[in-house]
C-alpha positions as CSV (number, residue, x, y, z in Angstrom):
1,X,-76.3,207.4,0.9
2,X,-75.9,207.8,-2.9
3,X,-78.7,209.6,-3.0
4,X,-77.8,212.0,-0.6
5,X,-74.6,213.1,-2.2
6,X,-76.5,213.4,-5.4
7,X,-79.0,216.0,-3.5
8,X,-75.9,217.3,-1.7
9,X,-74.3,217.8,-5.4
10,X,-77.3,219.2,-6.7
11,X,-77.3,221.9,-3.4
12,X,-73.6,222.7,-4.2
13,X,-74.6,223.4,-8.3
14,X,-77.2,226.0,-7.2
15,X,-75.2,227.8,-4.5
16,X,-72.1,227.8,-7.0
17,X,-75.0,229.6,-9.5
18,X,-75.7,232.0,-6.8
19,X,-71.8,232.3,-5.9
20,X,-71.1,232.9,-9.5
21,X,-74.3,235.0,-10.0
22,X,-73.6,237.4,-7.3
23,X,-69.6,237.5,-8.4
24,X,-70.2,238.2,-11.9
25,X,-72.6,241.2,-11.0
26,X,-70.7,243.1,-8.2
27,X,-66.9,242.4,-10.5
28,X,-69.5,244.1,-13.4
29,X,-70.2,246.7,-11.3
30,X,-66.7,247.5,-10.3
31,X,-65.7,245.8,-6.9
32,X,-62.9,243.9,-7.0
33,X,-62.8,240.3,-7.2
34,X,-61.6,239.5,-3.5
35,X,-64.1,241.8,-2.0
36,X,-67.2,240.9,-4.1
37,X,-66.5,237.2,-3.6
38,X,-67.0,237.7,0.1
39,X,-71.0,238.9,-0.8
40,X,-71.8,235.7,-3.5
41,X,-69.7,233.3,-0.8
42,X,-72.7,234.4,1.8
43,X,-75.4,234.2,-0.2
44,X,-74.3,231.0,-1.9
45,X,-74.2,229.8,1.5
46,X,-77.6,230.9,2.7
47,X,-78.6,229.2,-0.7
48,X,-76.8,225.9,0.1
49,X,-78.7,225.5,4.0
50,X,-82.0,226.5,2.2
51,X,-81.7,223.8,-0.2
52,X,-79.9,220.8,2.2
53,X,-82.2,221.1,4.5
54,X,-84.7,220.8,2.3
55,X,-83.3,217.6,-0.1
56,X,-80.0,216.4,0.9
57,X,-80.9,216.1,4.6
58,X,-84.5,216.5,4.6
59,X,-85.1,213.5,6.9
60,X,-82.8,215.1,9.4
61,X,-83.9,218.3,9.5
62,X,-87.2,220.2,11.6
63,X,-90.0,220.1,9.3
64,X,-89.2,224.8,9.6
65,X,-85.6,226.1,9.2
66,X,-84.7,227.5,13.0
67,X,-82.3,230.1,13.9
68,X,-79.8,227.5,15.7
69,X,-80.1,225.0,12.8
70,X,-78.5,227.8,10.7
71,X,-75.8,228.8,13.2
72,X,-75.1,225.3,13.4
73,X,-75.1,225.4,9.3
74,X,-72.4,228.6,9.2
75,X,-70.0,227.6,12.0
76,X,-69.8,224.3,10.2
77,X,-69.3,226.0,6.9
78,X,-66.6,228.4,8.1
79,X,-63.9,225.8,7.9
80,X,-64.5,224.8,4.2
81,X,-65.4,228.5,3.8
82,X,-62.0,229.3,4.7
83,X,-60.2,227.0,2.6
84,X,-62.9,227.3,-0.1
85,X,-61.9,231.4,-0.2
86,X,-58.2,230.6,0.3
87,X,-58.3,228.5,-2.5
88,X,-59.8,231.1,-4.5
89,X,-57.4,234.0,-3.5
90,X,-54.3,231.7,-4.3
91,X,-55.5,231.7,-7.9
92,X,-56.5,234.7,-8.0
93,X,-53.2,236.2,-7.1
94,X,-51.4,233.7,-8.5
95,X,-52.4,233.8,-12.0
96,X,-53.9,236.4,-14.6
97,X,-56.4,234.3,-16.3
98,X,-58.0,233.5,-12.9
99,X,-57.8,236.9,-12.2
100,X,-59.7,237.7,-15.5
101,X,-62.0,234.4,-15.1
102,X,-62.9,234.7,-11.3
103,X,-65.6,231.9,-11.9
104,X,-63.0,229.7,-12.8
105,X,-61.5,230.0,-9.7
106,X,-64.8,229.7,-7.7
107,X,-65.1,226.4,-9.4
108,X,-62.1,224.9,-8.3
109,X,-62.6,226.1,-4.9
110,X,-65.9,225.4,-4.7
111,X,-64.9,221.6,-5.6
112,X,-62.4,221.3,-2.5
113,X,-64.0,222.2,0.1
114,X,-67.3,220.3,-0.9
115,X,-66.0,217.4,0.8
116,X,-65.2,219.2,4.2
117,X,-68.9,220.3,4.0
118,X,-70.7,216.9,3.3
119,X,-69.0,215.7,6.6
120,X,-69.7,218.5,8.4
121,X,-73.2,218.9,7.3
122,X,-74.0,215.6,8.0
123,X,-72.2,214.9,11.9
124,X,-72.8,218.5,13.1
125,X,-76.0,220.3,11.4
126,X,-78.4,217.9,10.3
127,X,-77.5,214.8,12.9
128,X,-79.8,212.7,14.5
129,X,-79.8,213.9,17.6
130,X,-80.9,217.7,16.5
């Protein structure tokens, strides 16, 4: 099981490097911080399935990602998405160096609602009986 969360933790690093990625480039290009984290939250999260599936649960999943295995990936994800972006837009509004530092705030987001997912992931997406 160690292992897994270390995969799991690895998959979370890359899509917060996509989240932040994406974030740092539409906020550079003028949308505002609330708006352009709800582009880099989607791809980070089509980032994420891509690399679960393919380490963290590769021993659960079809040997070819599948349409239903990713709609069972998102509705899974929508509950830590919420509180992940809730998180976020609490410190965005509540404070100005979050506001300046947006990453910051994806960070500590990101960190909270990892624990909802790892559940999640492993019960409802990539279970035995899929």
């Amino acid at each position: 099981m160690s292992s897994r969360i270390l995969k799991f933790g690895l998959a979370g690093a890359i899509g917060f490097v996509v989240d932040s990625g994406v974030l740092l480039v539409l906020v550079g290009a003028g949308m505002g911080p609330v708006v352009a984290r709800a582009f880099s939250i989607g791809c980070a999260l089509v980032a994420t399935w891509l690399v679960n599936r393919s380490l963290a649960f590769a021993d659960r999943a079809p040997s070819r990602p599948n349409l239903p295995e990713f709609l069972r990936y998102v509705s899974a994800s929508m509950v830590a998405v919420l509180v992940n972006f809730g998180v976020y837009w609490l410190l965005v509004h509540s404070t100005a160096i979050f506001a300046r530092w947006p990453v910051a705030a994806v960070a500590i987001a990101t960190g909270v609602s990892m624990c909802a997912n790892f559940i999640s992931y492993f019960k409802v997406v990539f279970s035995r009986k899929h």
